[in-house]
N, C-alpha and C positions, 0 to 999 in steps of 0.2 A: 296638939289637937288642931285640924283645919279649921274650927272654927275657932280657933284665937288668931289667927294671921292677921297679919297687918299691913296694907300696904301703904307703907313710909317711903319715902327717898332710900335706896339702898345705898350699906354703906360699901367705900373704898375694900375692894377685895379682901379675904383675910390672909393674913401675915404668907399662912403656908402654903400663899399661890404667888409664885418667887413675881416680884415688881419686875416688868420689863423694861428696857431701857430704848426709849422715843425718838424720834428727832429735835423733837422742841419741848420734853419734859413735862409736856403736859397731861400724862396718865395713857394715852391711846396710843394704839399698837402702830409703828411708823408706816405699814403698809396701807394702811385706811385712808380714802381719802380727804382729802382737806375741810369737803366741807361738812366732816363730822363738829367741826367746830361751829358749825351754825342749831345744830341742832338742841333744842332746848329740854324734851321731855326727858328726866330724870334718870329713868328707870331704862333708855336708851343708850344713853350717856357712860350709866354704871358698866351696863351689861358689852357696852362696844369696848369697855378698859379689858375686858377679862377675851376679847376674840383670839387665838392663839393660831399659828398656824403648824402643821405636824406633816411628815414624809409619807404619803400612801403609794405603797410600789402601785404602777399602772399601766397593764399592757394590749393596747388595743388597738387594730388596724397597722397603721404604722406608726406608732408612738409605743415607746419602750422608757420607761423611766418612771421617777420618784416625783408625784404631783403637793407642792405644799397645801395642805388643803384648810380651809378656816374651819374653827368650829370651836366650841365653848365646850373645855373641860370641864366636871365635877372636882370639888379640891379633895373630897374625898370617895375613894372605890372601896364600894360594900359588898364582899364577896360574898356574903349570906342571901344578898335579893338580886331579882332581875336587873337590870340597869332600865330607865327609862330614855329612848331616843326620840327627841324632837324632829322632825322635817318640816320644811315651810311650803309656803304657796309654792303657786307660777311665779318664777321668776323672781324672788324676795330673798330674803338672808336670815339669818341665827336673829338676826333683830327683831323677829317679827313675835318671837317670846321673850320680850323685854318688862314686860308685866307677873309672866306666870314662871318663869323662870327663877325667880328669888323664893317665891311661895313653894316650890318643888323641892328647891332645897332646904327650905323651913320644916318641912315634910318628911325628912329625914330619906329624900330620895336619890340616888345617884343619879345624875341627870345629864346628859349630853344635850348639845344643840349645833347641830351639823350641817352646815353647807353643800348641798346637791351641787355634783360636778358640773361648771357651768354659770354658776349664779353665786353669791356672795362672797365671800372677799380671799377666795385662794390665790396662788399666783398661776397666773394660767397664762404668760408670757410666750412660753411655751406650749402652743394648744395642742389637749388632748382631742377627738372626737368628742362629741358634746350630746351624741342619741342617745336615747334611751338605755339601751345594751349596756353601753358606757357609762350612763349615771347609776346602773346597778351595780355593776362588775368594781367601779369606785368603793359604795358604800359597801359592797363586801368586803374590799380587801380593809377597808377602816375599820372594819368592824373585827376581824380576823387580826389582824395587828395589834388593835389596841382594847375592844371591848372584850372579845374571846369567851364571852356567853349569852346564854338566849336571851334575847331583850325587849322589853315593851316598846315596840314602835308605833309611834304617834306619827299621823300626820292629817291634816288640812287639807281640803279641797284639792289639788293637782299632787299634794304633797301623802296623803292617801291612794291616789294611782302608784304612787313611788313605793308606797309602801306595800300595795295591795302586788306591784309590778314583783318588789324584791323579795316578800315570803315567798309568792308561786314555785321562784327560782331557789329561794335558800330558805325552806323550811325549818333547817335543823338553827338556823340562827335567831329566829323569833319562837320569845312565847306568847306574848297576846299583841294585840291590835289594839290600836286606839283611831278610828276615822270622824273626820271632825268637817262635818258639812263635805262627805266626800265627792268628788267629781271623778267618780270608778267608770262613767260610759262613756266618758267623748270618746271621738274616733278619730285620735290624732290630732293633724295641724289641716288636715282636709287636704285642700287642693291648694294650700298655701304653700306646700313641697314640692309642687311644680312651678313656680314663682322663678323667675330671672333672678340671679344673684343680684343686679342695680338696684330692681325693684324688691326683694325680701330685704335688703340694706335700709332702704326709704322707708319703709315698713317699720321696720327697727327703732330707727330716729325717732320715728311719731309714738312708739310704745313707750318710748325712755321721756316724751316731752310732757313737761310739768301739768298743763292742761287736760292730756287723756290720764295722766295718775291719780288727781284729785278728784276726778268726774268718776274714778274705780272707786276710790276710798269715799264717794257721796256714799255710790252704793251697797259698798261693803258694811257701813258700820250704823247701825241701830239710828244712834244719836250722839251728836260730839259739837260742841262751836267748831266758829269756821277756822278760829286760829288754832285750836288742837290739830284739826283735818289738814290744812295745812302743813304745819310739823309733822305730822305721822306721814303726808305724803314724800319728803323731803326721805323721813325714815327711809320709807318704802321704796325709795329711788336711788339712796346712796348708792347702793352698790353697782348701778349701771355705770357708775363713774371712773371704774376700774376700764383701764384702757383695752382688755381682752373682751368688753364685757360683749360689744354688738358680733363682732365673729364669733363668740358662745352661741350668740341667739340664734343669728343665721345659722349656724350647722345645725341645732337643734330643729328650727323651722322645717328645713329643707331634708333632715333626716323622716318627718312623718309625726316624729313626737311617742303620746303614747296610745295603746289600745289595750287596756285589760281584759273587757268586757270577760271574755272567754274566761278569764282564768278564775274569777270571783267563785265559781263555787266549787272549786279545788281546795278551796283554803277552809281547814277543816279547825285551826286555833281562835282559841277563846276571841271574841272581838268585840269591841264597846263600839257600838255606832252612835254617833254625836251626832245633832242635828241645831241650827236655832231656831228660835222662835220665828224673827224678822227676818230670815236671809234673803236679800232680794237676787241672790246670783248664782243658786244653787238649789232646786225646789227641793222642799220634804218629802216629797214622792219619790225620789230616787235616795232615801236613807232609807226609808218604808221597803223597796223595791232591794234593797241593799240587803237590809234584814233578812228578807225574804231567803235570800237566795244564798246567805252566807248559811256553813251548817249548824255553825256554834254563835251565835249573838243575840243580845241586846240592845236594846234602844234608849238612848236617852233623849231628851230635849231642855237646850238650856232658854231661861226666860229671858227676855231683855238686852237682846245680842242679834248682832247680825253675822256676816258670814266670817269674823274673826272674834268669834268669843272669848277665843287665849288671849284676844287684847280688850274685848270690853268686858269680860265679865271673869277675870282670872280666877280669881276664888272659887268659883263656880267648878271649871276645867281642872282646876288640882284637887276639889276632892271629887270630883267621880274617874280621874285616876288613879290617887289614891288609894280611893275602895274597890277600885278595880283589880291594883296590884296587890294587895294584901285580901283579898277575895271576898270582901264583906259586899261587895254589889254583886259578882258572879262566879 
């Protein structure tokens, strides 16, 4: 029952998800970087021991090859239900369901949580293109490799473009929607695409600097001290510390980024629209406007959350997927 969850400290992976082995024995994956070790929130900690990385063939432009790409396996696959697939923000990582992530699987649900080509902790040494084209064409072939059935896709604000981007293209691979404070109408990267590579670099630096993350995370989250905020900003910025991370960004920048607008009311599968209450980054006018225009949805609204709910208000976010997946909300 979602309502007996508990969120505790989680524990140490279970047995039948083989322990990897570290550089320095300390439970996390050796490609993470270092200063996973400053991080203190719990539920971060656990969840970055289980990050794995897996071969997605990927061919795009001029790049031909096998991308390792990050993402949090389920320990176990339930061939009787859809699989549930997490996406994250702009620019974030598999970290950013470090809260709702343990509760999904309390929930008896298979659940992936997947790193968008380009952001979280793949090895991208070798860079692939990082547009948008590219971050679909990715999550298909991961999804055709390893999920190989229709799936609830969930995603979050930029991670909803992604999502709303990839059923357009591969219907037959999703069965419902899940958009969570989506951000379905920006129009790209704007005139940021036209930017001098010197200047979209310096651009870059200042998005990765500690000062404009916390000032995101003031107004991304409801209510939090200033030492959680802190911590979750540090979360929220690991993974720029991956050395591929700013030539991801710039190619993405300068590719245009995304534009759905058009495609939203082609998408004719079931879909849960999440909104929150407090978001100050994404108005409820455009979930409203979402609803609208989508042919098959629902509205929800969570209380007491701002525009990352899956981290302030997790209980919340796992059961109206949940009842989403098992049909009892639609």
């Amino acid at each position: 029952m979602i309502g007996s969850l508990k969120m505790v400290a989680p524990p140490p992976p279970a047995t039948r998800f083989r322990q990897r082995v570290t550089a320095n024995g300390d439970g996390f994956p050796a490609f993470l970087p270092k200063e996973i070790q400053n991080i203190r929130d719990p539920f971060a900690r656990a969840l970055a021991q289980r990050i794995v990385r897996i071969p997605v063939p990927l061919q795009m432009g001029n790049f031909s090859g096998s991308v390792m790409s990050s993402c949090i396996k389920p320990l176990v696959q339930l061939h009787d239900k859809s699989p549930v697939v997490l996406l994250h923000c702009f620019d974030s990582s598999c970290l950013e369901w470090r809260r709702t992530y343990p509760l999904l699987e309390q929930a008896c649900l298979e659940t992936w949580a997947i790193d968008v080509l380009g952001w979280g902790f793949s090895d991208l040494e070798k860079l692939p293109p990082c547009d948008a084209a590219s971050k679909r064409h990715h999550l298909f072939e991961l999804w055709k490799t390893y999920i190989k059935r229709p799936m609830i896709l969930v995603g979050p604000s930029l991670g909803a473009t992604v999502a709303v981007d990839f059923t357009a293209t591969y219907p037959e691979a999703v069965d419902k929607l899940v958009l969570i404070n989506a951000n379905a109408y920006s129009e790209g990267t704007g005139r940021l695409k036209e930017l001098p590579k010197s200047v979209a670099y310096a651009g870059v630096k200042l998005l990765k600097s500690f000062p404009l993350r916390l000032l995101a995370n003031v107004l991304a989250f409801c209510s939090s001290p200033l030492s959680e905020n802190i911590d979750w900003t540090n979360i929220g910025r690991l993974h720029c510390q991956m050395p591929w991370w700013e030539d991801a960004m710039v190619d993405f920048m300068i590719s245009g980024g995304y534009n759905v607008a058009s495609h939203i009311k082609l998408i004719d599968h079931k879909t849960l629209v999440v909104c929150s209450e407090n978001d100050q980054i994404v108005s409820n006018q455009l979930s409203v406007k979402l609803l609208c225009e989508l042919a098959n949805a629902v509205l929800r609204e969570v209380p007491d959350s701002g525009h990352l709910p899956h981290v302030e208000n997790p209980k919340h976010i796992v059961k109206l997927i949940s009842d989403f997946a098992s049909g009892k909300l639609y």
